[in-house]
C-alpha positions as CSV (number, residue, x, y, z in Angstrom):
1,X,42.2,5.3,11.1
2,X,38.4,6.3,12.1
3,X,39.2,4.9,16.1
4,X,41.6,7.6,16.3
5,X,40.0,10.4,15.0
6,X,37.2,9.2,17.4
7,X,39.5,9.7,20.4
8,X,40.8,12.4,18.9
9,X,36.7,14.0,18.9
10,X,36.5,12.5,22.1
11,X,39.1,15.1,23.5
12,X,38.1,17.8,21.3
13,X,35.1,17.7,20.5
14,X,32.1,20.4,22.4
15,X,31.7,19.5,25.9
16,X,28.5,21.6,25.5
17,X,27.3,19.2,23.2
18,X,28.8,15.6,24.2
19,X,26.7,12.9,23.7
20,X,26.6,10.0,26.3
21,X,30.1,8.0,27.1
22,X,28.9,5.2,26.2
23,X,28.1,6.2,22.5
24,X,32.0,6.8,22.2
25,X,33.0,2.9,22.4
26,X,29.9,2.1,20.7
27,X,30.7,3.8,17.8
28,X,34.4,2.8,17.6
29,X,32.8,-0.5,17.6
30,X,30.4,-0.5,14.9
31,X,33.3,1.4,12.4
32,X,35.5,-1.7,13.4
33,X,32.6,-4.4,11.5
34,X,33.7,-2.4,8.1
35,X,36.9,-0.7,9.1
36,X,37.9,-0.1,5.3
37,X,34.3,1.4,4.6
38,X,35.9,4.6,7.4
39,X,39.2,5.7,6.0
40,X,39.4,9.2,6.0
41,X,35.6,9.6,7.4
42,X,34.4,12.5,8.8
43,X,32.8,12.4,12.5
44,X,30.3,14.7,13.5
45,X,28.8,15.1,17.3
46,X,25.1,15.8,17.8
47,X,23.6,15.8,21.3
48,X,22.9,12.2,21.4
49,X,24.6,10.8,18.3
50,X,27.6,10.1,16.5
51,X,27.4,10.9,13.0
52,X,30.3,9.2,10.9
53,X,30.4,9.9,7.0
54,X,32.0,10.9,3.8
55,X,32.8,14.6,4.5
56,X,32.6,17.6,7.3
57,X,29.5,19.1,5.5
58,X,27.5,16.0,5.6
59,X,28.1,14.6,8.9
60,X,27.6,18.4,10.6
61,X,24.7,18.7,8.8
62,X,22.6,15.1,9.5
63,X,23.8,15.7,12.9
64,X,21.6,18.8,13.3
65,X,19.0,16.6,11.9
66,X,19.8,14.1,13.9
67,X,19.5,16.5,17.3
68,X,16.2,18.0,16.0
69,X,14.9,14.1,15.6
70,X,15.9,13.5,18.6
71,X,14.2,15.7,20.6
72,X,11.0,14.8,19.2
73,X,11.5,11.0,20.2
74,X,12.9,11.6,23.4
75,X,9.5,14.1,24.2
76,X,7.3,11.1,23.0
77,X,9.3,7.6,23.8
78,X,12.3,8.6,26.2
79,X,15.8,9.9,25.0
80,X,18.1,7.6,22.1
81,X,21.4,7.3,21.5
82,X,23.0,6.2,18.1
83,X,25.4,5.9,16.0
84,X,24.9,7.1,12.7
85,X,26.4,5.7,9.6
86,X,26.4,7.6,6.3
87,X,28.1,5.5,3.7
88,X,29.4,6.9,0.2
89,X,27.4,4.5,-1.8
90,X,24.5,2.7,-1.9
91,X,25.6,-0.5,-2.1
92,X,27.8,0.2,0.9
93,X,24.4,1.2,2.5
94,X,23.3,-2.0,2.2
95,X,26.3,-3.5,3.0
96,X,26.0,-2.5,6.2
97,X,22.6,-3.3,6.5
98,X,22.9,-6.7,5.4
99,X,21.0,-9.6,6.0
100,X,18.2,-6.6,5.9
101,X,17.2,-5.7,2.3
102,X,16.9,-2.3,2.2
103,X,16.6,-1.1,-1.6
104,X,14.4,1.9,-1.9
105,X,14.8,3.2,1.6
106,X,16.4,6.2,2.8
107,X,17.7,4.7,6.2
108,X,17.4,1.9,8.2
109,X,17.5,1.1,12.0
110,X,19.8,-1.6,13.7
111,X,20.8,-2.0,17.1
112,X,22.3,0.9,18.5
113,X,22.8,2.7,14.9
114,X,21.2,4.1,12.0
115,X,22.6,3.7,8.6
116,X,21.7,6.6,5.6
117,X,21.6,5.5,2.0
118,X,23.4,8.5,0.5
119,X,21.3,8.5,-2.8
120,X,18.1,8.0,-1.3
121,X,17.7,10.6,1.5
122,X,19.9,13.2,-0.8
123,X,16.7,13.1,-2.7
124,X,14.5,13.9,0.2
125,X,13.2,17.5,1.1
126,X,14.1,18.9,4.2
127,X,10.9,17.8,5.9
128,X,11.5,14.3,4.2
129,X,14.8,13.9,5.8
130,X,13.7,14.8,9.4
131,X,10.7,12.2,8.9
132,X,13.0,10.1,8.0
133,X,15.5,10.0,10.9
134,X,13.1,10.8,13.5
135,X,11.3,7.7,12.2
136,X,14.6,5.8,12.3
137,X,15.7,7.0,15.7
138,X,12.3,5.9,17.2
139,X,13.0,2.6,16.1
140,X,16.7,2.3,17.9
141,X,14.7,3.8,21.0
142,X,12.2,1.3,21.0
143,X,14.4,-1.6,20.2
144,X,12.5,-2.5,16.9
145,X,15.4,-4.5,15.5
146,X,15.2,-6.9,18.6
147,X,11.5,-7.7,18.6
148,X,10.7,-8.9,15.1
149,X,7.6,-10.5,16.6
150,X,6.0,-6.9,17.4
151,X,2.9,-6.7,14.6
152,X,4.7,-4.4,11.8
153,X,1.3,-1.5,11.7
154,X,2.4,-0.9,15.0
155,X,6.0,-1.3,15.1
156,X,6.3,0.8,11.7
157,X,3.1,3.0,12.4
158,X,4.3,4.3,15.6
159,X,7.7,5.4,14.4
160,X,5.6,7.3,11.4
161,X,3.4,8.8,14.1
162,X,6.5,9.9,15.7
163,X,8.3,11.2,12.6
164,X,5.3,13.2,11.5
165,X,4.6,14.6,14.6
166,X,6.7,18.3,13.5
167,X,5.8,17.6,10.1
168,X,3.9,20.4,8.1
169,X,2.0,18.2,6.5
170,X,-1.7,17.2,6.2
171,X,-3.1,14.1,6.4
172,X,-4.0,14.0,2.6
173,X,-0.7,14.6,1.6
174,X,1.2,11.9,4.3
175,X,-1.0,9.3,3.2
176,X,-1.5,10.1,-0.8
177,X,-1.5,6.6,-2.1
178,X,-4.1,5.3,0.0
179,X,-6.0,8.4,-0.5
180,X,-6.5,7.3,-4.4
181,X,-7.3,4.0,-3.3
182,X,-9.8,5.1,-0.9
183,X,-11.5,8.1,-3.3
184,X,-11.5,5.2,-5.4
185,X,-13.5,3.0,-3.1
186,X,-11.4,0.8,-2.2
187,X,-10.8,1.1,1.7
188,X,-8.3,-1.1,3.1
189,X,-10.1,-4.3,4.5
190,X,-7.1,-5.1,7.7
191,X,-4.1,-4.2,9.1
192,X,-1.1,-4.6,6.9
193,X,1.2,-7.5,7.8
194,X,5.0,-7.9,8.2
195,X,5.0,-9.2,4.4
196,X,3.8,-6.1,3.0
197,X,6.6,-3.7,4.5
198,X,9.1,-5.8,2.9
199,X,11.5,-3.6,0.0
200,X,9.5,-3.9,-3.2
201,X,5.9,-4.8,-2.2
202,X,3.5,-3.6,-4.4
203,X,1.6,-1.3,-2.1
204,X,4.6,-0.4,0.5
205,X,3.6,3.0,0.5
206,X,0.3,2.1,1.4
207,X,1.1,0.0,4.2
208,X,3.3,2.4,5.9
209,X,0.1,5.1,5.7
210,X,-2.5,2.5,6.7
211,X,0.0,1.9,10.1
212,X,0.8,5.2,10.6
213,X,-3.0,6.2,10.2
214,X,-3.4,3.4,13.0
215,X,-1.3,4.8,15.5
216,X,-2.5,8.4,14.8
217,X,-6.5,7.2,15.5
218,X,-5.3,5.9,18.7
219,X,-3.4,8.5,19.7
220,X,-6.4,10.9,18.8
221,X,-9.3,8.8,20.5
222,X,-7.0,7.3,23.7
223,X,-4.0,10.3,23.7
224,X,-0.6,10.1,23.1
225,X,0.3,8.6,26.4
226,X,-2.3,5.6,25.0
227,X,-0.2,4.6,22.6
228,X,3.2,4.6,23.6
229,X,1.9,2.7,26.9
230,X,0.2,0.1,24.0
231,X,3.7,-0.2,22.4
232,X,5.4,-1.0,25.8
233,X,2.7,-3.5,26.7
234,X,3.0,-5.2,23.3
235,X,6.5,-5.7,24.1
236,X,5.6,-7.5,27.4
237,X,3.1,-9.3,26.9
238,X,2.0,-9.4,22.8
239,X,-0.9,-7.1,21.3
240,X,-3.6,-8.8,22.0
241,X,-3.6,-8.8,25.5
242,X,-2.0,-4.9,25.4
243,X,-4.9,-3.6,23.2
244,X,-7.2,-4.9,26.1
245,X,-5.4,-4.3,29.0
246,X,-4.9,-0.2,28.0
247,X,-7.6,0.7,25.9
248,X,-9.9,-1.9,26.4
249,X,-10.7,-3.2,22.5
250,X,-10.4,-6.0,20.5
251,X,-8.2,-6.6,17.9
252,X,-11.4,-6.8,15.6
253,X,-12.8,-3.6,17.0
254,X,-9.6,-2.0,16.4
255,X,-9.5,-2.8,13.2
256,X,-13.2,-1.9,12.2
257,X,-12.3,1.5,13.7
258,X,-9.6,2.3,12.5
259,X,-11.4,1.8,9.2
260,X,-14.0,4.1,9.3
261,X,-11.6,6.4,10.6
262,X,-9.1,6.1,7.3
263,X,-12.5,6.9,5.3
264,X,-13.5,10.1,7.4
265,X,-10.1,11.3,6.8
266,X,-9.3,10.2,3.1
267,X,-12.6,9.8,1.8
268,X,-14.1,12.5,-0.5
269,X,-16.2,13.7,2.5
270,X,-12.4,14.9,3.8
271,X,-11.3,16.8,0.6
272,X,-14.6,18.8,0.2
């Protein structure tokens, strides 16, 4: 049974690399929803997760991921624990995830955990899957699963800010789907709404680029510090009042900016 190979790991696992005590009972707890999904799993230790999967390989593997993720949200937000659930299919995925819908994603965020769809971020590069799970892991820091009335650009943005932050990528190539719309002449007119990160929405992509390109403006004009003080103020006391209390703009203005800013850096001024 998976609880005693977790006290098992508990005992024997690397003291050099033990993630908090907490995250021990935490994770025997989360196997125990779906204890048939565990037989036989495999448990890996990262610094500040537990990794639980199909085989050794895997689970070692995500963890180093997982550790390398970490880092970069703990140098941003604050450090995360989590549990990380790799499933062997992807309908166990969303099992898991359940009510969530979570087809075409590569992980999601719950309380406390992180759950891989095995087909999905297989498919990924080796960039993609740190994106991925730094992107993930910012969401179990920040508690996204708990405040669904956060406005999704900057729930969703602000995790892509943080998962791209390492990235070698440009711009161009992050946000290549609103790039064609915006060569094309067709700049996005608002912020994107809950509604359009929703699993199979026609420009979900695009929505996830438009937020992340959001959160990267701010971060450029107002700093880093800018915008994770934002995101804690939106928790408190909504975004309205946050956007004006620490950087002293409307929603409107933000808006209009941010804008002109997606056209500076997708528009075909940008490529030449």
């Amino acid at each position: 049974m998976l609880a005693a190979v977790l006290v098992a790991f508990a005992v024997a696992g690397p003291s050099s690399a033990a993630p908090p005590d907490t995250l021990l009972p935490a994770a025997r707890a989360i196997a125990r929803e779906h204890p048939g999904m565990w037989t036989q799993a495999a448990v890996a230790r990262g610094e500040r997760t537990i990794v639980i999967g199909r085989s050794t390989r895997q689970v070692a593997e995500i963890a180093a991921v997982a550790d390398r993720a970490g880092r970069t949200v703990a140098r941003v937000w604050g450090p995360v624990d989590a549990v990380v659930l790799v499933p062997g299919t992807e309908a166990q995925a969303a099992e898991l995830a359940a009510p969530a819908h979570v087809e075409g994603f590569a992980a999601f965020a719950g309380v406390g955990r992180v759950i891989v769809d095995p087909s999905g971020f297989g498919r990924l590069s080796e960039t993609g899957r740190q994106v991925v799970l730094t992107h993930e892991l910012t969401h179990v820091a920040t508690g996204a699963a708990l405040t669904g009335d956060m406005p999704a650009w900057l729930v969703e943005g602000f995790a892509d800010y943080v998962g791209y932050l390492d990235a070698p990528l440009s711009v161009r190539a992050v946000a290549a789907e609103l790039a064609e719309e915006v060569r094309a002449g067709s700049p996005p007119r608002e912020l994107p709404g809950r509604a359009r990160f929703q699993a199979g929405s026609a420009r979900l992509a695009q929505a996830y680029e438009e937020a992340w390109l959001a959160c990267r403006y701010i971060a450029e004009r107002f700093g880093e510090h800018a915008l994770v003080n934002l995101y804690r103020a939106a928790l408190r006391s909504g975004v309205t009042a946050a956007l004006e209390d620490t950087l002293g703009m409307t929603l409107p203005a933000l808006t209009e900016a941010w804008r002109g800013y997606v056209v500076r850096q997708l528009g075909p001024a940008a490529a030449s």
